[in-house]
N, C-alpha and C positions, 0 to 999 in steps of 0.2 A: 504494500500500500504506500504510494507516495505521500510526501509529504505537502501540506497547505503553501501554496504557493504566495510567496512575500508582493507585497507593493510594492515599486522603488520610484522614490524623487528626488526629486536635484531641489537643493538649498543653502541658505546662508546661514551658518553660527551666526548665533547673537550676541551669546554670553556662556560663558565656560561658568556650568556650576561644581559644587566639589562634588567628590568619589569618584572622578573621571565621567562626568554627566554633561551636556550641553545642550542649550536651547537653541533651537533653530527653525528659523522661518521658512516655509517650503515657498515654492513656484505659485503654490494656489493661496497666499498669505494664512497659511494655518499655521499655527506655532506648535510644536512640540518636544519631547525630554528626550534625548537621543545619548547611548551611552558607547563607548568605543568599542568595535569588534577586536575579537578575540586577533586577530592578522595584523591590525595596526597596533595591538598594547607589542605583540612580539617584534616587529619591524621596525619600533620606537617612532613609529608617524606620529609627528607631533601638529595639532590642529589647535588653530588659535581663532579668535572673536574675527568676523569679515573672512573666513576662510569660505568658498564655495564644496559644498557635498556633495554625496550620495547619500540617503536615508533607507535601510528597508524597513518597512513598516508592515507589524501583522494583521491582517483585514477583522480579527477581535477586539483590537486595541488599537485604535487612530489617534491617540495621544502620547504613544510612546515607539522610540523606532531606536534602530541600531544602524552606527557610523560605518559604511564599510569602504568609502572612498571619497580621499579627500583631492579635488581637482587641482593643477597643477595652471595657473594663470600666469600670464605674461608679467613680469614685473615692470611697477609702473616707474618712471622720473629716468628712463635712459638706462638702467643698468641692462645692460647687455655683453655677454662674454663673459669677463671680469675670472679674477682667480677661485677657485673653487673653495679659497676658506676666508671667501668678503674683503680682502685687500689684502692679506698677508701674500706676501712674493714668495716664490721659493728661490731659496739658494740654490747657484749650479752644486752639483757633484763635483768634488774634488779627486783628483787621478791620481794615483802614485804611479 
C-alpha cells in the first residue's frame, strides 16, 4: 500500500522560530510552521528569514509542513564569481 501523497509549495521564510521550526508564507499567502527535513539537518543546509523554499505539506494538516529544499537565488549588489570563502584569497602553493 502506498503511501498519502504530500503537497508541495514554493515559499518565503519569514521568521526562524526555535527547535529548528520556521514560519513561512507560501505562493497562495497562507502562512505556516515548517520544521527542517531530516536531509538538510545532515547536509548542514542552513536557511535563514527571506530564504525562498520548498514546503511539503500533508493534505491532514494545512498548517504544518516540512522544509525539504531551500532555492539557490542569484545574489543581489554584483557579487558574482568572487573566492569561495567571501574574500579570503588563497595563497599560491609553495614548491621545494
Amino acid at each position: 500500500m502506498a503511501k498519502e501523497e504530500l503537497l508541495e509549495f514554493e515559499g518565503v521564510v519569514t521568521e526562524i522560530l526555535p527547535e529548528a521550526r520556521y514560519r513561512v508564507r507560501l505562493t497562495n499567502d497562507h502562512e505556516i510552521i515548517a520544521y527542517t527535513a531530516g536531509r538538510m539537518k545532515k547536509n548542514r543546509i542552513r536557511t535563514l528569514a527571506g530564504d525562498r523554499v520548498t514546503v511539503e505539506v500533508s493534505p491532514y494538516d494545512l498548517h504544518k509542513g516540512r522544509l525539504v529544499f531551500r532555492h539557490k537565488d542569484t545574489p543581489s549588489g554584483g557579487e558574482q564569481g568572487g573566492s569561495p570563502r567571501g574574500g579570503q584569497q588563497r595563497r599560491p602553493q609553495r614548491r621545494f
